[in-house]
C-alpha positions in Angstrom: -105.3 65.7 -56.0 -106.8 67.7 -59.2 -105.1 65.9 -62.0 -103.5 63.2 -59.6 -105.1 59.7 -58.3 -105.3 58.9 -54.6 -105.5 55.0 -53.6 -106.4 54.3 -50.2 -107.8 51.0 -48.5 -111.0 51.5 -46.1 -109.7 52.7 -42.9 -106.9 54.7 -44.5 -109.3 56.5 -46.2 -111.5 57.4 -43.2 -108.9 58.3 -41.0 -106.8 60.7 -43.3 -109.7 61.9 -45.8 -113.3 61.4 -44.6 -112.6 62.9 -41.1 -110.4 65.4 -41.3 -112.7 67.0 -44.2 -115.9 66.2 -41.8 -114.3 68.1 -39.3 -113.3 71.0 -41.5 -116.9 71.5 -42.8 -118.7 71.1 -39.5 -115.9 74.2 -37.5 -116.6 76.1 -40.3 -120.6 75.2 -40.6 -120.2 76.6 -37.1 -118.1 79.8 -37.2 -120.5 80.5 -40.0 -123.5 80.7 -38.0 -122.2 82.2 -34.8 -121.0 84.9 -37.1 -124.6 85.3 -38.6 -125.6 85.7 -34.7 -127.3 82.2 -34.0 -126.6 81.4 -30.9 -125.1 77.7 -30.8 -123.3 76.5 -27.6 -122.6 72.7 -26.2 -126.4 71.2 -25.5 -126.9 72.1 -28.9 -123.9 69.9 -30.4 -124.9 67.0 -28.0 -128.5 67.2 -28.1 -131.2 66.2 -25.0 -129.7 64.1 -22.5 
């Protein structure tokens, strides 16, 4: 990437780049607060049902 160009069309870029990075930040968002002691767990994540 750096010095390089990436071309993708819409979905290609959501699938292989917008998610995966998405999903990266928002574990690690995660693992960083558990480790800071906040106690997170499922209903959290999903919110009032």
């Amino acid at each position: 990437m750096r010095d390089n160009t990436l071309s993708f069309q819409g979905m290609q870029f959501l699938l292989y780049f917008v998610l995966p990075n998405l999903y990266f930040h928002v574990t690690t968002a995660y693992d960083i607060l558990r480790h800071c002691g906040v106690e997170l767990g499922k209903r959290d994540f999903l919110g009032q049902i």
